[in-house]
C-alpha positions in Angstrom: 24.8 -163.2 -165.6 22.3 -162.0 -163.2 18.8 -163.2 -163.4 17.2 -160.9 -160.6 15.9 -157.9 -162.1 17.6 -155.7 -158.7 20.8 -157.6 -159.8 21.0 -156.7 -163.7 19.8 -153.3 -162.9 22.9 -152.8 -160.4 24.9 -153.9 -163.3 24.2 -151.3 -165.1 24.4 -148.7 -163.1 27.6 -149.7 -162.0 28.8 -149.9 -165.5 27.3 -146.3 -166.0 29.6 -144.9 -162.8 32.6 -146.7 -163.5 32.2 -145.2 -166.6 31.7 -141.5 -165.1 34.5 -142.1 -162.6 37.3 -142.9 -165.2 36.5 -140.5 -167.3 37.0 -137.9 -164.6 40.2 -139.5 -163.3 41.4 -139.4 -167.0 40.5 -135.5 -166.7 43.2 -135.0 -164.0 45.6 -137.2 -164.9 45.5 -134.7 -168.2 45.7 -131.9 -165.8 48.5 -132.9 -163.7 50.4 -133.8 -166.9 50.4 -130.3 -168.0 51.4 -129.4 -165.0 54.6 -131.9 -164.9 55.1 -130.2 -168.8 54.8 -126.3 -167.9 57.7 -127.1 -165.1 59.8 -129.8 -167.5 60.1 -126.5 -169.8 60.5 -124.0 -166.8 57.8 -122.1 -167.6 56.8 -120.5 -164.2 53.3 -118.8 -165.8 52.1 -121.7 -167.6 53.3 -124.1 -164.5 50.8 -121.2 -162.3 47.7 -121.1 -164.6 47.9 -125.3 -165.4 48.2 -125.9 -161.4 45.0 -123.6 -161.1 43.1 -125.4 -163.4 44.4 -129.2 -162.3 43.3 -128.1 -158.8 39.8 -127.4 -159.7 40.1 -130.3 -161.8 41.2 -132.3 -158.6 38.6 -130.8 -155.9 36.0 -131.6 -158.3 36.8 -135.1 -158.6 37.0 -135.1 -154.5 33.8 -134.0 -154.6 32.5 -136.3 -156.5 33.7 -139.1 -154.6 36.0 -140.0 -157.1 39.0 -139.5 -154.9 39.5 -138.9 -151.3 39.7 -135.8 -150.0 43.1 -136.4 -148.4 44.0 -138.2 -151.5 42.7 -134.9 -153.6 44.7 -132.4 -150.8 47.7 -134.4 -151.5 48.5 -134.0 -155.6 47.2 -130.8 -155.0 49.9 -130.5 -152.4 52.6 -132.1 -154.6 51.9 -129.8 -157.4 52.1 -126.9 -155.8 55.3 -127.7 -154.5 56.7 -128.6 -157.3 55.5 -125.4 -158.9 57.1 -123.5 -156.0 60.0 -125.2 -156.2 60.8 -124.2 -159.6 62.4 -121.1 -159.2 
């Protein structure tokens, strides 16, 4: 454990953005999953309105710092692909 008050203070606010960050990756891995589900069923309309909202889910995770913004550009990419690809 850290003695130095800089150090435990550091600690914490890592702990506090770890936090913040997997809670917003678990937010798009949610979103992309009802994605994969809306195109599993062939649902073209539901596959269109999830892939809207898992790509604002993505960009605001990208700007957040939570994922790269090529990283973000690519499952965006992928999704709408896959969506595209459907029928």
């Amino acid at each position: 454990m850290a003695n130095i008050k800089s150090a435990k203070k550091r600690i914490l606010v890592n702990r506090t953005k770890a936090e913040r960050n997997k809670a917003i990756k678990s937010s798009v891995k949610t979103a992309v999953k009802k994605v994969r589900v809306a195109i599993e069923a062939n649902d073209k309309a539901a596959a269109q309105a999830a892939l809207v909202a898992a790509s604002a889910t993505i960009d605001k995770a990208a700007s957040k710092g939570v994922y790269h913004k090529n990283t973000a550009s690519r499952k965006v990419s992928r999704l709408a692909k896959a969506v595209n690809e459907m029928a």
